[in-house]
N, CA and C atoms of all chains as a GROMACS GRO file, in nm:
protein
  576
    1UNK      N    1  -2.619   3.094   5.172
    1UNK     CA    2  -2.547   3.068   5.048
    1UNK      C    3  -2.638   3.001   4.946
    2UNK      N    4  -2.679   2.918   4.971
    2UNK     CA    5  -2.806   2.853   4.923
    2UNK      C    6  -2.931   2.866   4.860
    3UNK      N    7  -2.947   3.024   4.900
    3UNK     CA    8  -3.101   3.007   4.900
    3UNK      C    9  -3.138   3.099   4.790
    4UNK      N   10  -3.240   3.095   4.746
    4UNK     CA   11  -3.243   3.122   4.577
    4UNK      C   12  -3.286   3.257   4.594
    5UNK      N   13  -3.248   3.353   4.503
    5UNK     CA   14  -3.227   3.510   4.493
    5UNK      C   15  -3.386   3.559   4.492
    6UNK      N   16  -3.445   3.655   4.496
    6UNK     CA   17  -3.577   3.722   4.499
    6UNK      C   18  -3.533   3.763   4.385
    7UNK      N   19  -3.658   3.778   4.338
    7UNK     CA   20  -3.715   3.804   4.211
    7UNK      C   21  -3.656   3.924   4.159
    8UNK      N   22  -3.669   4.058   4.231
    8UNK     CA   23  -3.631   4.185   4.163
    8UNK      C   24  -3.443   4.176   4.161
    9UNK      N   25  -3.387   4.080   4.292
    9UNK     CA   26  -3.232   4.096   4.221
    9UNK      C   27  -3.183   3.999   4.097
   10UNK      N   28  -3.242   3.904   4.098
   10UNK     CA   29  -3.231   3.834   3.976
   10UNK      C   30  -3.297   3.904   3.832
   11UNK      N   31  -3.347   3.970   3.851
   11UNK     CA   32  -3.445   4.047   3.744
   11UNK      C   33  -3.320   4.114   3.739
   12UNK      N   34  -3.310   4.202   3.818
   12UNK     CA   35  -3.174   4.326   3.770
   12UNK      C   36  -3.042   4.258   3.733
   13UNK      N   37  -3.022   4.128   3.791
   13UNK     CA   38  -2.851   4.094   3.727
   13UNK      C   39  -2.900   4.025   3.584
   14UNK      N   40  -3.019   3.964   3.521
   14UNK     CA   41  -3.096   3.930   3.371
   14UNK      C   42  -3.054   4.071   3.288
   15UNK      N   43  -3.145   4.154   3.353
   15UNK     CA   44  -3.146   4.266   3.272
   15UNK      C   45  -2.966   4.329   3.199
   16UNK      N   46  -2.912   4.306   3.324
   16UNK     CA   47  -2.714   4.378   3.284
   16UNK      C   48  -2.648   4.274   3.209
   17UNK      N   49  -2.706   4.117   3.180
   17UNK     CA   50  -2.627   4.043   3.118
   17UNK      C   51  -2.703   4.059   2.982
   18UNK      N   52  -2.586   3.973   2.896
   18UNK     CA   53  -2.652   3.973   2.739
   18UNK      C   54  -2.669   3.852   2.726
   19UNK      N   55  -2.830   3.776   2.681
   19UNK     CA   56  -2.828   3.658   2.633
   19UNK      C   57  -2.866   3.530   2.754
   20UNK      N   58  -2.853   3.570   2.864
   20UNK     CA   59  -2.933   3.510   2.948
   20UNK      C   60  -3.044   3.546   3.029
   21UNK      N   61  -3.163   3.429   3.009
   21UNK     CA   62  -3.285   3.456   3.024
   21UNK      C   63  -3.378   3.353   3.138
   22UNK      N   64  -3.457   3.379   3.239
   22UNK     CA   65  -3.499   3.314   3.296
   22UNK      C   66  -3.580   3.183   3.168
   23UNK      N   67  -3.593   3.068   3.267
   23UNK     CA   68  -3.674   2.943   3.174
   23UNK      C   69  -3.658   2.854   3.286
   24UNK      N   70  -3.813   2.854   3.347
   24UNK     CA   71  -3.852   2.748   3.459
   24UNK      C   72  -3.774   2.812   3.570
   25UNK      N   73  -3.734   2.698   3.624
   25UNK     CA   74  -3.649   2.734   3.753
   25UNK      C   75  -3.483   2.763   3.714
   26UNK      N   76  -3.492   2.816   3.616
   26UNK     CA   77  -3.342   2.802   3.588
   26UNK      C   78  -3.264   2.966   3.501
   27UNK      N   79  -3.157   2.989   3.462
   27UNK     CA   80  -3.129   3.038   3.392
   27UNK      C   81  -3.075   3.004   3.283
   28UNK      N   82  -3.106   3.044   3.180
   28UNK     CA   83  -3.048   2.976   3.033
   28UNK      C   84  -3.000   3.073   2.942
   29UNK      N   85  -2.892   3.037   2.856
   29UNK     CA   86  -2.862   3.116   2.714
   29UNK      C   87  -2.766   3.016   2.627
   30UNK      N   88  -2.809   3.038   2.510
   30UNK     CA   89  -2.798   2.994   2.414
   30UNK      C   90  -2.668   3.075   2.299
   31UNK      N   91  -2.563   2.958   2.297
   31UNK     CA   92  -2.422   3.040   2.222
   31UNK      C   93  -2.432   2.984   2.121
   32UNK      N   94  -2.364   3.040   1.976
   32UNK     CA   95  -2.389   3.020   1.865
   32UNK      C   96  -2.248   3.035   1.824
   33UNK      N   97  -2.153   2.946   1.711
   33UNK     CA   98  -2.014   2.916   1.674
   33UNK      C   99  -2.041   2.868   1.544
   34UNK      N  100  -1.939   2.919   1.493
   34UNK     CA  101  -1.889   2.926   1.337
   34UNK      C  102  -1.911   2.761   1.347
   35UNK      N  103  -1.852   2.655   1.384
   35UNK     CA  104  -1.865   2.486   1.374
   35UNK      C  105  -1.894   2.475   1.478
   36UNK      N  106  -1.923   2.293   1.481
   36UNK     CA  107  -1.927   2.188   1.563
   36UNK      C  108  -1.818   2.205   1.640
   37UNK      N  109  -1.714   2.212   1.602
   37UNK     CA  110  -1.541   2.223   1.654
   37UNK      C  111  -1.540   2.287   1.758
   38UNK      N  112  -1.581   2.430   1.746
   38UNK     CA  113  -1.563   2.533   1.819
   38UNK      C  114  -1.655   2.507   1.921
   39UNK      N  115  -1.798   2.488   1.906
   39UNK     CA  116  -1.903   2.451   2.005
   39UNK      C  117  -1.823   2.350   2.089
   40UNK      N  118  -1.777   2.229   2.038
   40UNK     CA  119  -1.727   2.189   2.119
   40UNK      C  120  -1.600   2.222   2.232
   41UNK      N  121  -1.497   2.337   2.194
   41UNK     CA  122  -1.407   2.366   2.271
   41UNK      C  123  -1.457   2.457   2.382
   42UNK      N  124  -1.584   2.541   2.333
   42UNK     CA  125  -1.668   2.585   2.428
   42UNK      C  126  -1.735   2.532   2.563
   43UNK      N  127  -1.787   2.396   2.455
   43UNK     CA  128  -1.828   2.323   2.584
   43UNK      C  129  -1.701   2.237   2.722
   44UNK      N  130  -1.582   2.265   2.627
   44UNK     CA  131  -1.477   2.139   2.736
   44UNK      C  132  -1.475   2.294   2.819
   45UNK      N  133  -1.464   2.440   2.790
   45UNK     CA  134  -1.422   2.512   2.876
   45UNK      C  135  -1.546   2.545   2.967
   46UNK      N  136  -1.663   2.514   2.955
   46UNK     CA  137  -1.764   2.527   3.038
   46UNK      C  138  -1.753   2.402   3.154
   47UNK      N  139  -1.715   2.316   3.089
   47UNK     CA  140  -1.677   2.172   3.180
   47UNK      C  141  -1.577   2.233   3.327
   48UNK      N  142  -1.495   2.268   3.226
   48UNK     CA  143  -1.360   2.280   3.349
   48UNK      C  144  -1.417   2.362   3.469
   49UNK      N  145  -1.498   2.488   3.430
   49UNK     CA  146  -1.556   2.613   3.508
   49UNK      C  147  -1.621   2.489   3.604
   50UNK      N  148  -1.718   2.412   3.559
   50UNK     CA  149  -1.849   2.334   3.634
   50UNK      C  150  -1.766   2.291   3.714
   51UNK      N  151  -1.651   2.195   3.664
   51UNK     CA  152  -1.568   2.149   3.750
   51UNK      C  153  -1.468   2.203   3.883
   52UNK      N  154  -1.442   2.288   3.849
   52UNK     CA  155  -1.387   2.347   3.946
   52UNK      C  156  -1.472   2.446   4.044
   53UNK      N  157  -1.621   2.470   4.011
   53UNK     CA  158  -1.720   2.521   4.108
   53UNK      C  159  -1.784   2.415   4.140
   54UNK      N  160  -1.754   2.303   4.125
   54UNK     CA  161  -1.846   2.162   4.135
   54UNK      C  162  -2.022   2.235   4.111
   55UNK      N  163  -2.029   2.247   4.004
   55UNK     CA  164  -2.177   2.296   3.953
   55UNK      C  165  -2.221   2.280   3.858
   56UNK      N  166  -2.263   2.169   3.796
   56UNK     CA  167  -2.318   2.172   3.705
   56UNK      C  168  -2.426   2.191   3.584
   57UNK      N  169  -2.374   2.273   3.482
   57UNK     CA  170  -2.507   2.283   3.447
   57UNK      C  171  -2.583   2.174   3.326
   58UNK      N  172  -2.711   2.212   3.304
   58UNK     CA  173  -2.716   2.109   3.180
   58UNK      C  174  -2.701   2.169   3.047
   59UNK      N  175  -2.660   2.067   2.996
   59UNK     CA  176  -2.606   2.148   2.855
   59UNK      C  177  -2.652   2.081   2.757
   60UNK      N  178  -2.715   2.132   2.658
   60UNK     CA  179  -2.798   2.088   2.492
   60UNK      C  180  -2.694   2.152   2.391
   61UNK      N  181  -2.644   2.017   2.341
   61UNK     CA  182  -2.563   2.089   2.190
   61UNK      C  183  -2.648   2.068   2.053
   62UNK      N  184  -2.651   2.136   1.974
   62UNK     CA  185  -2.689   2.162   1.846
   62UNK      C  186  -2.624   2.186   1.773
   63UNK      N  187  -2.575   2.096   1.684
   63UNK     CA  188  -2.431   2.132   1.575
   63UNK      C  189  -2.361   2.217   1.621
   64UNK      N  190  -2.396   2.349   1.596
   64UNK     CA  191  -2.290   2.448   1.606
   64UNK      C  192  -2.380   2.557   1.753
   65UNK      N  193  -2.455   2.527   1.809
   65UNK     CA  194  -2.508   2.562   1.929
   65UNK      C  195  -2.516   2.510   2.082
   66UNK      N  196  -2.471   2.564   2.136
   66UNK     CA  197  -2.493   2.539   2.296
   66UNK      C  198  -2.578   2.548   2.414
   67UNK      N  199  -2.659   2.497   2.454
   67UNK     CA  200  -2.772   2.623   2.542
   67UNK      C  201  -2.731   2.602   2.705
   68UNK      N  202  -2.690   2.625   2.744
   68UNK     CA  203  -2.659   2.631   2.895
   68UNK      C  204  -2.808   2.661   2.972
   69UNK      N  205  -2.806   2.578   3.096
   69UNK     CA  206  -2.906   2.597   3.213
   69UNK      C  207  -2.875   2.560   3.298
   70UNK      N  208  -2.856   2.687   3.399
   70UNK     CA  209  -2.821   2.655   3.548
   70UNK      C  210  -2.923   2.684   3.652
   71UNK      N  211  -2.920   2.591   3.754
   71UNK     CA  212  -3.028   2.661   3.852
   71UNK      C  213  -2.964   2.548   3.989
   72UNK      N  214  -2.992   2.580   4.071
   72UNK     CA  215  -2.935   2.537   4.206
   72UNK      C  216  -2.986   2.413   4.253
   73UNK      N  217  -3.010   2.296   4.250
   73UNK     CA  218  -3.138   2.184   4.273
   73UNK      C  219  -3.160   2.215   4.383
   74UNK      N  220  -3.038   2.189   4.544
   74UNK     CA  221  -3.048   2.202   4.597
   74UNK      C  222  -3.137   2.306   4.683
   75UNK      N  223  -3.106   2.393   4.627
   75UNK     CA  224  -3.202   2.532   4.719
   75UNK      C  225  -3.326   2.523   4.583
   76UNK      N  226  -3.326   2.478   4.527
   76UNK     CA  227  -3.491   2.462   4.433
   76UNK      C  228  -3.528   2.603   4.321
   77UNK      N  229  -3.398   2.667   4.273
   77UNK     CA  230  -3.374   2.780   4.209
   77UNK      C  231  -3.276   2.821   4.159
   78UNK      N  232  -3.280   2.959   4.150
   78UNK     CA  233  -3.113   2.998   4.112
   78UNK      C  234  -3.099   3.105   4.186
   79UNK      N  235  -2.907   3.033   4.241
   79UNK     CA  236  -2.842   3.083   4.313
   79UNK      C  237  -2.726   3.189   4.324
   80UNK      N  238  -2.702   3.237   4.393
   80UNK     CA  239  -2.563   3.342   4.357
   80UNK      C  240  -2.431   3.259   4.318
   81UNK      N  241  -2.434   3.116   4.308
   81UNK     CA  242  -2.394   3.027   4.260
   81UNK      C  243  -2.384   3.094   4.111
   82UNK      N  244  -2.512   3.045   4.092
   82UNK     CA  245  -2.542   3.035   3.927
   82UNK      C  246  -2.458   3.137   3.852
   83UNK      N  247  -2.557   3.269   3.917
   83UNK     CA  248  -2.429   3.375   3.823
   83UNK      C  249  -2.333   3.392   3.841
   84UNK      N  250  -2.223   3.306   3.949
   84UNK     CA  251  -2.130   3.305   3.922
   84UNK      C  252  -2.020   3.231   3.855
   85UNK      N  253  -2.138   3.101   3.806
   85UNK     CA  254  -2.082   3.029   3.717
   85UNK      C  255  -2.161   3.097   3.557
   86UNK      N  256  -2.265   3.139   3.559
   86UNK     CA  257  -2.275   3.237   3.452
   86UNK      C  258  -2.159   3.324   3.394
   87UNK      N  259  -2.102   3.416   3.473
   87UNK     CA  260  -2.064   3.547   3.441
   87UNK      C  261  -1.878   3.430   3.430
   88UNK      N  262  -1.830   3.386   3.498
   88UNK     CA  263  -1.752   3.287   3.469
   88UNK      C  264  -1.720   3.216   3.325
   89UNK      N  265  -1.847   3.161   3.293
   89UNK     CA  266  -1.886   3.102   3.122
   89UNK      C  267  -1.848   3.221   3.066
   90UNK      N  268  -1.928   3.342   3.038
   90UNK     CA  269  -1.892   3.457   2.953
   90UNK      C  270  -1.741   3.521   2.950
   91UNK      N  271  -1.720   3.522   3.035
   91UNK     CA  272  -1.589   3.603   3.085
   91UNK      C  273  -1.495   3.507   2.954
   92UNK      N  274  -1.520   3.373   3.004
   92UNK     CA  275  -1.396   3.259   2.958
   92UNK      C  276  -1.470   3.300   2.808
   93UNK      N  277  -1.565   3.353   2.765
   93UNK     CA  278  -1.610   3.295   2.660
   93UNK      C  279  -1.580   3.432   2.551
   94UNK      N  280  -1.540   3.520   2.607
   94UNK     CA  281  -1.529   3.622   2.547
   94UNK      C  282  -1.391   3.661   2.512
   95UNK      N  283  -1.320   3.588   2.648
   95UNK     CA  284  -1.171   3.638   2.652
   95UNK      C  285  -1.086   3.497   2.517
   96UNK      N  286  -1.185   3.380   2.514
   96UNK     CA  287  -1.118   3.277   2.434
   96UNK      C  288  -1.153   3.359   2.248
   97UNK      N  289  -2.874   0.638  -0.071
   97UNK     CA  290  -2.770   0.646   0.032
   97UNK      C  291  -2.858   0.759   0.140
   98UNK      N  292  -2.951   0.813   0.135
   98UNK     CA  293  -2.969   0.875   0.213
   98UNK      C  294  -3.125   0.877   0.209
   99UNK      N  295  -3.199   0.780   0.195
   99UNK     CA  296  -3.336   0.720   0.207
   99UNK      C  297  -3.378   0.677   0.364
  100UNK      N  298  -3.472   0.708   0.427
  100UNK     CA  299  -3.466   0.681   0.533
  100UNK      C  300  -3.517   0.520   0.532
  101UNK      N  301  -3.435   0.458   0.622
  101UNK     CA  302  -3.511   0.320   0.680
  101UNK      C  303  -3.602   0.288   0.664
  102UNK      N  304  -3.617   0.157   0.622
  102UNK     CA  305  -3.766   0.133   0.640
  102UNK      C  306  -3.820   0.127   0.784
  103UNK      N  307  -3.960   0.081   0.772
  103UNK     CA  308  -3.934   0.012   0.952
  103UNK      C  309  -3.926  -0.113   1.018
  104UNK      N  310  -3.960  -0.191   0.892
  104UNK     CA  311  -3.935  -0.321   0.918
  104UNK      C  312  -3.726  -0.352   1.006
  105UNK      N  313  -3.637  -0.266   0.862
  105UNK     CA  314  -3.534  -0.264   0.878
  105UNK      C  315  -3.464  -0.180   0.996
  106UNK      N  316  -3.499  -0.069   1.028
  106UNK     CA  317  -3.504   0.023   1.168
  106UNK      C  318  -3.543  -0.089   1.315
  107UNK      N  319  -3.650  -0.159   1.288
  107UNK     CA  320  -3.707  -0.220   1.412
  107UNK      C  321  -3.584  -0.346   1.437
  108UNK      N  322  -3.580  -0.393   1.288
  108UNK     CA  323  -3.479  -0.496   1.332
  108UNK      C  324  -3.333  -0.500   1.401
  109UNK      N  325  -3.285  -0.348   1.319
  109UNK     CA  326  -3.192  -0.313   1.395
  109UNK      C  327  -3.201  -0.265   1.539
  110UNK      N  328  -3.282  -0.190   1.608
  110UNK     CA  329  -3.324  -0.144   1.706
  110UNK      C  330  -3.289  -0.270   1.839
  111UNK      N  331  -3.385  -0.378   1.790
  111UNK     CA  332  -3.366  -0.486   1.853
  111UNK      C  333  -3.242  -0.580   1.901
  112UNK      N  334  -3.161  -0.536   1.815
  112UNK     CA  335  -3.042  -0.631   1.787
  112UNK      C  336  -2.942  -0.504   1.888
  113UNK      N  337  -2.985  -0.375   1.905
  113UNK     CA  338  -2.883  -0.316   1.979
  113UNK      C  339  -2.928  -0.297   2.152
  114UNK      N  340  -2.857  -0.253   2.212
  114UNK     CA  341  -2.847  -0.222   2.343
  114UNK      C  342  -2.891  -0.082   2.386
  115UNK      N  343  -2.990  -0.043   2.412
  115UNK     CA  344  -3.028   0.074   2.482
  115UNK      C  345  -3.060   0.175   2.377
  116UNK      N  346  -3.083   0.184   2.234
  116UNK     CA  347  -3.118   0.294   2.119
  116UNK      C  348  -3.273   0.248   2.095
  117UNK      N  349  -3.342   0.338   2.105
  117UNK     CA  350  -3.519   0.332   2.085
  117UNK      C  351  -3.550   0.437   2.004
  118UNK      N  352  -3.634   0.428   1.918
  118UNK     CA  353  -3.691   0.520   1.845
  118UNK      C  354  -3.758   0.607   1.949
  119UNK      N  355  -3.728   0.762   1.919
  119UNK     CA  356  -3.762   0.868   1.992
  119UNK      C  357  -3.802   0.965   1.866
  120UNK      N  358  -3.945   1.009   1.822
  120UNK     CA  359  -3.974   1.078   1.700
  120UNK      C  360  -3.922   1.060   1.573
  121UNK      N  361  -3.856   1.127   1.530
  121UNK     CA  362  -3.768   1.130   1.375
  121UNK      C  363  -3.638   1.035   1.378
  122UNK      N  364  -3.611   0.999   1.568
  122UNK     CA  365  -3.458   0.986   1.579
  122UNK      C  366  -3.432   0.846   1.671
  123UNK      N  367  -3.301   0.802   1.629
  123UNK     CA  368  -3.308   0.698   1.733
  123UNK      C  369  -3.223   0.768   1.847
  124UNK      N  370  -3.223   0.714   1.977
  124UNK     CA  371  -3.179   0.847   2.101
  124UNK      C  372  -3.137   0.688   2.205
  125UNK      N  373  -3.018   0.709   2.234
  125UNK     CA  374  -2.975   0.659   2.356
  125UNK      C  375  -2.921   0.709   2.442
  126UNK      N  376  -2.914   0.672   2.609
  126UNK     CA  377  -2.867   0.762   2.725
  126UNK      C  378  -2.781   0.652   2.756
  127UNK      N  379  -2.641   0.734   2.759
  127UNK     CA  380  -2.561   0.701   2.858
  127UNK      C  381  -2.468   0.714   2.970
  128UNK      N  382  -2.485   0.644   3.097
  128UNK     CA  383  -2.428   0.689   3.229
  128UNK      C  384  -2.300   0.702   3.257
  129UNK      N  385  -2.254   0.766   3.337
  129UNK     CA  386  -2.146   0.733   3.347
  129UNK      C  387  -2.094   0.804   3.518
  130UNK      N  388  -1.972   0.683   3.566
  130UNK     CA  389  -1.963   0.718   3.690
  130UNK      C  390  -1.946   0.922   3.760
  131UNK      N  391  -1.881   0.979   3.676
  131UNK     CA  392  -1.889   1.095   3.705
  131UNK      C  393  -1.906   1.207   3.558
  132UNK      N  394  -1.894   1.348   3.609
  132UNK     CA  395  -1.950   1.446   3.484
  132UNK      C  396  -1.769   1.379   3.382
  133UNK      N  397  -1.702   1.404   3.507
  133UNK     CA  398  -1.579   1.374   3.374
  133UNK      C  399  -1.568   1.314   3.300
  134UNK      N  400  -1.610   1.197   3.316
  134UNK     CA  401  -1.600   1.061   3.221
  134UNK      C  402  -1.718   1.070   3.126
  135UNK      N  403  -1.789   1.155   3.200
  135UNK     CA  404  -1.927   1.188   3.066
  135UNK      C  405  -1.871   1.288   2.945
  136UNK      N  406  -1.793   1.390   3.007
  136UNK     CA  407  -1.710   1.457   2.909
  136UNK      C  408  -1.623   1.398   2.832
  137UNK      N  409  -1.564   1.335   2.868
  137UNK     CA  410  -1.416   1.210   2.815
  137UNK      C  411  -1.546   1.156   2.679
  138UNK      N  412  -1.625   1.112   2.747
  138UNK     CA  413  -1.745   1.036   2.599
  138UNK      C  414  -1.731   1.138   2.519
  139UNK      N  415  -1.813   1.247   2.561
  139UNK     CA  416  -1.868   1.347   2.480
  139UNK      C  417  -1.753   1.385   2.359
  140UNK      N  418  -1.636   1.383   2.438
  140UNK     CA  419  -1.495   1.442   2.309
  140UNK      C  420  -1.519   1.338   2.209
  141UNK      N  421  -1.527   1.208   2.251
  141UNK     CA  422  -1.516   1.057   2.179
  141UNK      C  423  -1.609   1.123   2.073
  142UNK      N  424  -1.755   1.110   2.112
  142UNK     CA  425  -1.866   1.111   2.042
  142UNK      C  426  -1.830   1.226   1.929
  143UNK      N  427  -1.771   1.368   1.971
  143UNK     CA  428  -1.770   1.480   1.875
  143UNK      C  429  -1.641   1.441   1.778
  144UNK      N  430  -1.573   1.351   1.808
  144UNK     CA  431  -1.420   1.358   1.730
  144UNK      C  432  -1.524   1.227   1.631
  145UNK      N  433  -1.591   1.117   1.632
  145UNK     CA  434  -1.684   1.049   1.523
  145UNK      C  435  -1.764   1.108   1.460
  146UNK      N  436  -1.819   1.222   1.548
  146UNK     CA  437  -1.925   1.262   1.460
  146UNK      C  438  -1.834   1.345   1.320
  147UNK      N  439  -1.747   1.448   1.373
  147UNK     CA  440  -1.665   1.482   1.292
  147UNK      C  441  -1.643   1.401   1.178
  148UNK      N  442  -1.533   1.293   1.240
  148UNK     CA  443  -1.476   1.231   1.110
  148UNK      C  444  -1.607   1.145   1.020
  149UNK      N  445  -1.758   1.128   1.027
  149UNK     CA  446  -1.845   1.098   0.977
  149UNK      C  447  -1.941   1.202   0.929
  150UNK      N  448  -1.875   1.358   0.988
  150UNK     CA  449  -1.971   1.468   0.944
  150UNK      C  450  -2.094   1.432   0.901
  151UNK      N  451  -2.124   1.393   1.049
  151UNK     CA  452  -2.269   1.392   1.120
  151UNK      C  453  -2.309   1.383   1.208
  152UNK      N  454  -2.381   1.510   1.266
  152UNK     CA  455  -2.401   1.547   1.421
  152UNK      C  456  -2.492   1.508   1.504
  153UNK      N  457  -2.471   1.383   1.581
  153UNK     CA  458  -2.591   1.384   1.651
  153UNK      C  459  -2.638   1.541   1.784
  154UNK      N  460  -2.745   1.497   1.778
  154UNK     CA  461  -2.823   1.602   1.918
  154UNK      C  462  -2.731   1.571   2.060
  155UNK      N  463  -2.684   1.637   2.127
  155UNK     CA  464  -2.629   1.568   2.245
  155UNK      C  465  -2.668   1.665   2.407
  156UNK      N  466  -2.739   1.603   2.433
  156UNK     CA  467  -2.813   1.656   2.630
  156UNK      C  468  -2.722   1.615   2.708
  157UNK      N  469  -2.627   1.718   2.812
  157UNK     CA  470  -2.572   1.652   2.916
  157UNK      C  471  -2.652   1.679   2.993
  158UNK      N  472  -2.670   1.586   3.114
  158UNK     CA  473  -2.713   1.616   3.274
  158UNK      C  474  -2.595   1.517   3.351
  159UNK      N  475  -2.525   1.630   3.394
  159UNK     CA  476  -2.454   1.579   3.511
  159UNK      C  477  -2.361   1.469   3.423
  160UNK      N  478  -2.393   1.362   3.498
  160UNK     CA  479  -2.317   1.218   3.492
  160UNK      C  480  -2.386   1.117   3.375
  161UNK      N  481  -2.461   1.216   3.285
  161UNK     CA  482  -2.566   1.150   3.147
  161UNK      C  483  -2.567   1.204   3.056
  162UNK      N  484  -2.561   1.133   2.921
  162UNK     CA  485  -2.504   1.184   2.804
  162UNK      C  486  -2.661   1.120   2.744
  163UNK      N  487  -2.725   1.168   2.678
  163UNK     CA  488  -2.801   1.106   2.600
  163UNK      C  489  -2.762   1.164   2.439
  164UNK      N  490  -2.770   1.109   2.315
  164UNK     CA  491  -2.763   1.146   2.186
  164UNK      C  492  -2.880   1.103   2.138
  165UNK      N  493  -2.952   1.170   2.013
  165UNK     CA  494  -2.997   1.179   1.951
  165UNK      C  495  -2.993   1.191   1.796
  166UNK      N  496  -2.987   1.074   1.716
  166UNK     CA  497  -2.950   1.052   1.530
  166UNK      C  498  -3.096   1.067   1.444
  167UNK      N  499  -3.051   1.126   1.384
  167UNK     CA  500  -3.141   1.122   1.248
  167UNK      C  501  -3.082   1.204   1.145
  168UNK      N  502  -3.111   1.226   0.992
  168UNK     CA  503  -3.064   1.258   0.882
  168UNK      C  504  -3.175   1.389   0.857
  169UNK      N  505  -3.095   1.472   0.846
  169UNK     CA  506  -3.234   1.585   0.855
  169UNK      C  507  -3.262   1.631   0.752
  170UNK      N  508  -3.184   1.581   0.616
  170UNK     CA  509  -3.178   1.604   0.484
  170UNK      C  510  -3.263   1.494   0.463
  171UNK      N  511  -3.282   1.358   0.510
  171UNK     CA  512  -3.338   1.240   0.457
  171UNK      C  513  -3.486   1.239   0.530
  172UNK      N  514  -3.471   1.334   0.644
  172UNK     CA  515  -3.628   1.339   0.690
  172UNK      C  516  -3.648   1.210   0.806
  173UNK      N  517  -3.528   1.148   0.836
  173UNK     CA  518  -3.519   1.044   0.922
  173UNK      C  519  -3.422   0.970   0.913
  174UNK      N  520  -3.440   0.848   1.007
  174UNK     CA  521  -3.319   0.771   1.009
  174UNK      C  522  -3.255   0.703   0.922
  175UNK      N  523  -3.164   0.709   0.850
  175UNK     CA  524  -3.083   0.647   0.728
  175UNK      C  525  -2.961   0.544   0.808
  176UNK      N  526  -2.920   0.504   0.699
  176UNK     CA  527  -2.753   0.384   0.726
  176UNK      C  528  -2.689   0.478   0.801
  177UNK      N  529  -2.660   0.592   0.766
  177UNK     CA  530  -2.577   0.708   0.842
  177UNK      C  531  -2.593   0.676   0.962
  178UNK      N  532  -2.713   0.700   1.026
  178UNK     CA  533  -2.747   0.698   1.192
  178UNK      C  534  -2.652   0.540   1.257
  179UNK      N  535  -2.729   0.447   1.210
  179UNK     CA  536  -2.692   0.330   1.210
  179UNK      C  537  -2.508   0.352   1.240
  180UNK      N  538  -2.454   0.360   1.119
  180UNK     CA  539  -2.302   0.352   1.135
  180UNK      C  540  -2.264   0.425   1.258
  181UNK      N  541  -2.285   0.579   1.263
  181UNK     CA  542  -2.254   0.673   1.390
  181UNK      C  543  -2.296   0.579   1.537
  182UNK      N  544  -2.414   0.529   1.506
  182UNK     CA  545  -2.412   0.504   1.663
  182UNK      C  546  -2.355   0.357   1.664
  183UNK      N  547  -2.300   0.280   1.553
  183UNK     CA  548  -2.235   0.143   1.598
  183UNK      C  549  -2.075   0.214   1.628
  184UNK      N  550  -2.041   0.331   1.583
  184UNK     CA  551  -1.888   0.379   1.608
  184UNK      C  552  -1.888   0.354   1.756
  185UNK      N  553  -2.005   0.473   1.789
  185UNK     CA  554  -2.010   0.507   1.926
  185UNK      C  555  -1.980   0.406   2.020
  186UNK      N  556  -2.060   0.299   2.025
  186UNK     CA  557  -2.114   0.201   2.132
  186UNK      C  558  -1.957   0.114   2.121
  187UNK      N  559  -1.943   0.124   1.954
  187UNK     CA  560  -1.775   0.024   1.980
  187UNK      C  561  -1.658   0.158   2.084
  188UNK      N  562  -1.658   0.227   2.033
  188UNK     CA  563  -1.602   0.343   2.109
  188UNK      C  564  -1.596   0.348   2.226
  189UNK      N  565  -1.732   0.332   2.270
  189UNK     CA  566  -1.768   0.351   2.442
  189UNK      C  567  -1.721   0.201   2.464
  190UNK      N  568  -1.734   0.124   2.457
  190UNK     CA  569  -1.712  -0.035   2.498
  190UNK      C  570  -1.580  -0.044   2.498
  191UNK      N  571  -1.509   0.017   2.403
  191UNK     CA  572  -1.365  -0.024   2.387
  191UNK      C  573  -1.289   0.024   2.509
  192UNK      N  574  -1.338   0.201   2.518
  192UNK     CA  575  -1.271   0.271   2.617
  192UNK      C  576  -1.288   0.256   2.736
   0.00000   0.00000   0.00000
């Protein structure tokens, strides 16, 4: 469960998403909102996701920008965890 | 009103507060907190001041750590602005 994905399947689930990109040991993407307001309701619904996968990622706000980065500490990468708190973020983020 | 600090006046204030250090352009403090929730619970605090002062600090979560980041990016640095936002904050955080 743990253990951090090889290179070519993480390469192929990068490639099918929009907007997230390897950086270091982690995966990252960067959301962009009309205000501060909205960035912020973004971020309480990224909270709840973290929360309820107990996973957290780190998060950089910029006025009206967000950058999400997840990567697994534990297993020293990123995990099938990750994209599933990835694809989770988008889902919520598309359907809000 | 929107002159940046001197540094005589920046240093003095600096001194007189609890945990805010000049970090480049900005003054930047980190704060802990027992879990991610209560770091979120801040974070609403922090975005509902910055709002009603429409002015955004930088804000990094990790986990159970909130750090912010002030400066005036029209003034090219730290102004009274910064100052006020982060005395809201700290009364904010102290109160709650």
């Amino acid at each position: 469960m743990s253990k951090p994905l090889d290179k070519e399947t993480l390469n192929g689930w990068l490639q099918a998403q929009n907007g997230w990109a390897k950086e270091g040991n982690t995966i990252a993407k960067e959301y962009k909102f009309p205000t501060f307001r909205a960035a912020i309701v973004f971020l309480n619904r990224v909270a709840g996701l973290a929360d309820d996968m107990n996973h957290h990622p780190d998060i950089d706000i910029r006025f009206d920008k967000v950058k999400l980065r997840l990567s697994s500490h534990d297993a020293g990468g990123v995990t099938e965890r990750d994209l599933k708190l990835a694809r989770a973020v988008d889902h919520s983020s598309s359907a809000g």
